[in-house]
C-alpha positions as CSV (number, residue, x, y, z in Angstrom):
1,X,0.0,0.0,0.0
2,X,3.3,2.1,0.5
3,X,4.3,1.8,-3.0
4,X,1.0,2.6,-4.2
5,X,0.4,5.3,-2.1
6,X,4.0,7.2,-2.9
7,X,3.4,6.3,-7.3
8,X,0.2,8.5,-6.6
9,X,1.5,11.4,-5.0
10,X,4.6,11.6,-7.5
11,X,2.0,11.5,-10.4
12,X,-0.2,14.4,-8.3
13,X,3.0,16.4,-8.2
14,X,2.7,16.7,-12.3
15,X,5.6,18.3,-14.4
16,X,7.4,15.7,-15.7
17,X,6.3,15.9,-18.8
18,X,4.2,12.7,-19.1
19,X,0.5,12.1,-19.4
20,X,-1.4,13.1,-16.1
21,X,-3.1,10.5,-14.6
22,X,-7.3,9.6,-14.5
23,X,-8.2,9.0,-10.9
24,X,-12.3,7.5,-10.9
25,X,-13.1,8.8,-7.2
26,X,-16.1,7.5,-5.2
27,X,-18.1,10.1,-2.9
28,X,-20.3,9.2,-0.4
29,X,-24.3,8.0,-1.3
30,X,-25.3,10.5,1.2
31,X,-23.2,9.8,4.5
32,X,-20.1,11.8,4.3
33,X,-18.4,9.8,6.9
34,X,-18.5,7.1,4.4
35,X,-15.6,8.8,2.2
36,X,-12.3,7.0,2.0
37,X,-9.5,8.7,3.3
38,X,-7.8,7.8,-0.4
39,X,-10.3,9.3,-1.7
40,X,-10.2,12.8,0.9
41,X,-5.7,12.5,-0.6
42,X,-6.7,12.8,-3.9
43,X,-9.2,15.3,-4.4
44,X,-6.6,17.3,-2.2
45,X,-3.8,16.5,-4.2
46,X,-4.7,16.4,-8.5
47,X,-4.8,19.8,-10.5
48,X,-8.6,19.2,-11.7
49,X,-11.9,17.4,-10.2
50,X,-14.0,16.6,-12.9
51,X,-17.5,16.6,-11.4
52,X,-21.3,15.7,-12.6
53,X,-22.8,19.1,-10.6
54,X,-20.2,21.6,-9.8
55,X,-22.2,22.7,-6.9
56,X,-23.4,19.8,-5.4
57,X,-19.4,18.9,-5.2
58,X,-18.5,21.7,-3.7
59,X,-20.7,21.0,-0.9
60,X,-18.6,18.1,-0.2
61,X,-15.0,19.8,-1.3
62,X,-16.2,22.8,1.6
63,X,-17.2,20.1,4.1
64,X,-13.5,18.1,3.9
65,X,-11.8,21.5,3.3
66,X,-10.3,20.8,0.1
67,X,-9.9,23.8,-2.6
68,X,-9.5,21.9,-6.0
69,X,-10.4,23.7,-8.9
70,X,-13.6,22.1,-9.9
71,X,-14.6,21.6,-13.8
72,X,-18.3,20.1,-15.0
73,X,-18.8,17.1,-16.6
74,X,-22.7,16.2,-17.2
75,X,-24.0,13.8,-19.1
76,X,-25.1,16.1,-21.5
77,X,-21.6,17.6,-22.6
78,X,-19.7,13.8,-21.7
79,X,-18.8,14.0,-25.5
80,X,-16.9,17.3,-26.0
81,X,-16.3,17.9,-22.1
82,X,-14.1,14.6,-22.4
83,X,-12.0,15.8,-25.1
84,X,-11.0,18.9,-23.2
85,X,-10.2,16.7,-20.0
86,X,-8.3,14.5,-22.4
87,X,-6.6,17.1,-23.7
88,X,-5.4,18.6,-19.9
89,X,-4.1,14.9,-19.1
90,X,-2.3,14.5,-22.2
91,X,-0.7,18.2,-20.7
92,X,0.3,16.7,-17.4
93,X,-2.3,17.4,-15.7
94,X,-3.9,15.3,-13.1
95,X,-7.5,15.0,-12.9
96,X,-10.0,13.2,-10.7
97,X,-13.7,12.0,-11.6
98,X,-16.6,12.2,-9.5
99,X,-20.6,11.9,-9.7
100,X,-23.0,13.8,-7.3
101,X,-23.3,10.6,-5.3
102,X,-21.2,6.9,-5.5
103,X,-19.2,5.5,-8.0
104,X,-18.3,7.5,-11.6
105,X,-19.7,5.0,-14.3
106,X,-22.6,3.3,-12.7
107,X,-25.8,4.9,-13.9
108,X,-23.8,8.3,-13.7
109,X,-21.4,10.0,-16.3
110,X,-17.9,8.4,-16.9
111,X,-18.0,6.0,-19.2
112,X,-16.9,8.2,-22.2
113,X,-14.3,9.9,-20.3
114,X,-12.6,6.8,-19.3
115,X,-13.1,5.6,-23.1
116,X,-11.3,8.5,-24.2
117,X,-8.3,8.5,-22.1
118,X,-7.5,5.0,-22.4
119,X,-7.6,5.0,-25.6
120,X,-4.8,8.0,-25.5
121,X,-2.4,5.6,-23.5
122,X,-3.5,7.6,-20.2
123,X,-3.6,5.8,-17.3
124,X,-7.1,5.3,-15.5
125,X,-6.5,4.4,-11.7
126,X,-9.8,3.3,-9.9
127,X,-10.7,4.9,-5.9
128,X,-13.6,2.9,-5.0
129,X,-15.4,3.6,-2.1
130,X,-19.8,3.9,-2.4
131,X,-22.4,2.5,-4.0
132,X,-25.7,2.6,-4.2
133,X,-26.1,-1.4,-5.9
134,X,-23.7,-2.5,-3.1
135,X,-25.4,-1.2,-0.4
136,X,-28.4,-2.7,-1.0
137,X,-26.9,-6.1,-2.2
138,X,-25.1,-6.1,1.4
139,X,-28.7,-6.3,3.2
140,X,-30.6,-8.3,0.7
141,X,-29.9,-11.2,2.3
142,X,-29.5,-13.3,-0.6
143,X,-27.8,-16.9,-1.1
144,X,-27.5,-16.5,-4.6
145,X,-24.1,-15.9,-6.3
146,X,-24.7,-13.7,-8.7
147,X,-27.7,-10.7,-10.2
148,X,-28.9,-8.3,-13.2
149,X,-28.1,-5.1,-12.3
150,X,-30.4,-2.7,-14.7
151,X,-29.1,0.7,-14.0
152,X,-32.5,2.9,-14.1
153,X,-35.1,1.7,-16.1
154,X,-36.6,3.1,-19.0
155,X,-38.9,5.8,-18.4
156,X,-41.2,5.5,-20.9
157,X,-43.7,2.4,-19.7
158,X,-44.1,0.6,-23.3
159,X,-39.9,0.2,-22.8
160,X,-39.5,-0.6,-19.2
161,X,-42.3,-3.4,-19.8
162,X,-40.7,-4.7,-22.8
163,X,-37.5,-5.0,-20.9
164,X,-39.7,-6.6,-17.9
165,X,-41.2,-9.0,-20.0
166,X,-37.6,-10.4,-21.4
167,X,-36.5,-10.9,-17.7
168,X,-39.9,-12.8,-16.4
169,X,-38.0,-16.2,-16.6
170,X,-34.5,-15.0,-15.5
171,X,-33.5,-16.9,-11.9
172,X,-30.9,-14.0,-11.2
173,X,-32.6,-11.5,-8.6
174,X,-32.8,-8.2,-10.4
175,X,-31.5,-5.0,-9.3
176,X,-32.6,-1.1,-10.4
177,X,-32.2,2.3,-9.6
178,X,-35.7,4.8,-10.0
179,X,-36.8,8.3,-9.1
180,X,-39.5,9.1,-6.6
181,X,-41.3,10.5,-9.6
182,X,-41.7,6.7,-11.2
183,X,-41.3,4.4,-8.3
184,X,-44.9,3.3,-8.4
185,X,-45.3,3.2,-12.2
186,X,-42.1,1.0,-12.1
187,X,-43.1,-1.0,-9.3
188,X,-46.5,-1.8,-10.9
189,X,-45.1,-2.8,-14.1
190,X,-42.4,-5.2,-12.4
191,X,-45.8,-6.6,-10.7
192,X,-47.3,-6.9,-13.7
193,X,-45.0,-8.6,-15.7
194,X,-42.9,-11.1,-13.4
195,X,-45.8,-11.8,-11.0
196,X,-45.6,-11.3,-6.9
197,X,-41.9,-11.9,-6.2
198,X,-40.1,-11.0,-2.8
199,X,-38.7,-7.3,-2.8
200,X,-36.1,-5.2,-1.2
201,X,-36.5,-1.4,-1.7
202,X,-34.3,1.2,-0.4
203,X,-35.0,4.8,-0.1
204,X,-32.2,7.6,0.8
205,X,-29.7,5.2,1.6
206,X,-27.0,6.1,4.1
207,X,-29.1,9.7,4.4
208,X,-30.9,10.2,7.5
209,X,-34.4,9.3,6.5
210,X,-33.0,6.0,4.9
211,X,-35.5,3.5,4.9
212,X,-35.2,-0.3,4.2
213,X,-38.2,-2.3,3.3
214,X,-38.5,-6.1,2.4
215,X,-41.4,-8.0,1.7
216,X,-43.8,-9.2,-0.6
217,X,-43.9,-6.5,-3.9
218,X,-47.5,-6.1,-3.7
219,X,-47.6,-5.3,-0.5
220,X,-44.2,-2.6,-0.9
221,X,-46.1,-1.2,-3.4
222,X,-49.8,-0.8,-1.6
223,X,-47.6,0.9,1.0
224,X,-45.8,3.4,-1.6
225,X,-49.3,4.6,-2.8
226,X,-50.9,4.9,0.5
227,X,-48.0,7.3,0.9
228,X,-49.2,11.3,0.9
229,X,-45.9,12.3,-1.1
230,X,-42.2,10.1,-1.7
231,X,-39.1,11.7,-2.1
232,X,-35.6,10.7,-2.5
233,X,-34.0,8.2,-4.7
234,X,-34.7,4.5,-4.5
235,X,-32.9,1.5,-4.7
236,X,-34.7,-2.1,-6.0
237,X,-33.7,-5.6,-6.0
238,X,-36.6,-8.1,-6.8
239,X,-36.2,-12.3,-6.8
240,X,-35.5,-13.9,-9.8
241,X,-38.3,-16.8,-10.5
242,X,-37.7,-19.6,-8.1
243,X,-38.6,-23.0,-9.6
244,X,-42.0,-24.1,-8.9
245,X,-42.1,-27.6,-7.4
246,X,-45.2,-28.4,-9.4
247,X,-43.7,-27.4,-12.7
248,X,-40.0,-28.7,-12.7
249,X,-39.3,-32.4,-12.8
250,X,-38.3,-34.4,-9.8
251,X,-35.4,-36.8,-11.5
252,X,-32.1,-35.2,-11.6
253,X,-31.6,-35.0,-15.0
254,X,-34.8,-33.8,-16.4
255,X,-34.4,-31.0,-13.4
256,X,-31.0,-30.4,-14.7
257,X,-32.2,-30.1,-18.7
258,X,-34.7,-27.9,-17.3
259,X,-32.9,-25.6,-15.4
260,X,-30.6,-25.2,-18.8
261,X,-33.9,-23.9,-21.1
262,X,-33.8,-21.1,-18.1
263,X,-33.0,-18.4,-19.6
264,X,-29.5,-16.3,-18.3
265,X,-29.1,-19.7,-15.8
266,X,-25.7,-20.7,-15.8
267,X,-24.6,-24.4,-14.9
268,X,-22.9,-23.0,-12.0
269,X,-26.2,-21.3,-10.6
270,X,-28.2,-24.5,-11.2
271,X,-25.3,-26.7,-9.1
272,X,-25.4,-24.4,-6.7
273,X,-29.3,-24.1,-6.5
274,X,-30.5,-27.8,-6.9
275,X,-27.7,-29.2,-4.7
276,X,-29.2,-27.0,-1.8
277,X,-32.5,-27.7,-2.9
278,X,-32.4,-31.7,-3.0
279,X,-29.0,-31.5,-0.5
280,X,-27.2,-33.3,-3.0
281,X,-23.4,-32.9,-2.9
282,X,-22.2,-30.1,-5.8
283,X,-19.7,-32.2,-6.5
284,X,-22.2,-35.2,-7.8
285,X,-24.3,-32.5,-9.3
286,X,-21.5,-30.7,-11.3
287,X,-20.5,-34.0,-12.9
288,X,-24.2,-34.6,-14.0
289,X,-24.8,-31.3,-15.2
290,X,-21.1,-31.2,-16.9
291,X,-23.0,-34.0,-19.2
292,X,-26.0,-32.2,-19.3
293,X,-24.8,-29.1,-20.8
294,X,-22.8,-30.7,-23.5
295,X,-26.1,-32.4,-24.9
């Protein structure tokens, strides 16, 4: 940690005639304590912060202290905004990326950016710290390995529905980000298209009216709408369609064959899911479905 610590803080220091470097900085979800103390070094130390709201940065720049010049990089200038950042690390500068809330890239502006400036040779060096889809993940209580995460979903209902519909048979739980102004039209629509599935919605994460609610969707969603207003931003993760004991077969194989027409089931996922299910030994079900698979 030494070493990588000491490469940073030459590369902060600039001047030496090389390429600057791309740091991709995670901020706090709402929580400031929740900043890294990485993170706090470089925003203190690089020539630039390249920020989704210049003022909503700030906020957190005056909190910690930190005097950075601040440029802004929205979604709607990501194009020509990351040519002139490009441009300023091909100069020697060093420049650090941040959203209004978690990690650069997920659901929030970045992705060109760090397009551009890798394909210039210019080094991209990851902070990570928040996130909105690991919070929630981290008290989902889930046993399965893996999950779709969706980013927001569309906001016209005719798209998110379609995009519903494709994901009814999917066994990986699904995870989305959604305004306070859609919540209930999105929530409906995931009702109406994959059928009552457990839910786990978060609202203001981290913030100080956060709110964690699990149950049944039809029930989180009776509660939404008996609400007077919502605000803040919501996190969703929703089951992926559990095999129905009446509908899959009982022999291993045919269980096995079935779990394979699934669609985005991998053989690992049904291993893991039908030893625990039949508390078979994975071992005895990996060779069967190694067989299985190869059909």
């Amino acid at each position: 940690m030494r070493q990588a610590k000491g490469k940073e803080s030459k590369a902060a220091a600039g001047g030496s005639g090389k390429p600057g470097t791309l740091y991709v900085v995670a901020t706090p979800i709402g929580n400031l304590e929740d900043i890294t103390l990485r993170a706090l070094r470089i925003l203190r130390e690089v020539d630039l912060i390249a920020a989704e709201d210049t003022r909503h940065t700030r906020k957190l720049l005056s909190h910690f202290d930190i005097h950075t010049p601040l440029l802004s990089y929205y979604k709607e200038k990501e194009a020509s905004r990351a040519q002139e950042i490009v441009a300023l690390l091909l100069a020697g500068q060093q420049v650090a990326l941040v959203s209004d809330a978690g990690t650069p890239g997920i659901s929030d502006p970045g992705g060109i950016l760090v397009q551009s400036a890798q394909a210039q040779g210019i080094t991209v060096v990851p902070v990570p710290g928040a996130s909105a889809l690991a919070t929630i993940l981290s008290v989902a209580g889930l046993s399965e390995p893996s999950h779709l995460f969706l980013g927001f979903l569309p906001a016209k209902g005719a798209e998110r529905r379609k995009l519903l519909r494709s994901l009814k048979n999917d066994a990986h739980p699904i995870v989305f980000y959604e305004s306070p102004r859609r919540i209930i039209a999105s929530l409906g629509d995931c009702l109406a298209e994959l059928g009552e599935r457990r839910a786990v919605i978060g609202r203001e994460l981290t913030k100080m009216h956060e709110e964690i609610s699990s149950g049944e969707l039809a029930d989180l969603l009776a509660g939404l709408k008996d609400r007077e207003a919502i605000k803040g931003e919501f996190v969703v993760l929703i089951a992926g369609l559990r095999a129905s004991a009446s509908v899959r077969p009982d022999n291993l194989e045919d269980l096995l064959r079935w779990y394979r027409g699934q669609a985005g089931v991998s053989l690992k996922d049904a291993v893991a899911s039908i030893a625990k299910d039949l508390d078979l030994s994975r071992s005895e079900v990996y060779q069967k479905a190694l067989a299985i698979w190869k059909e």
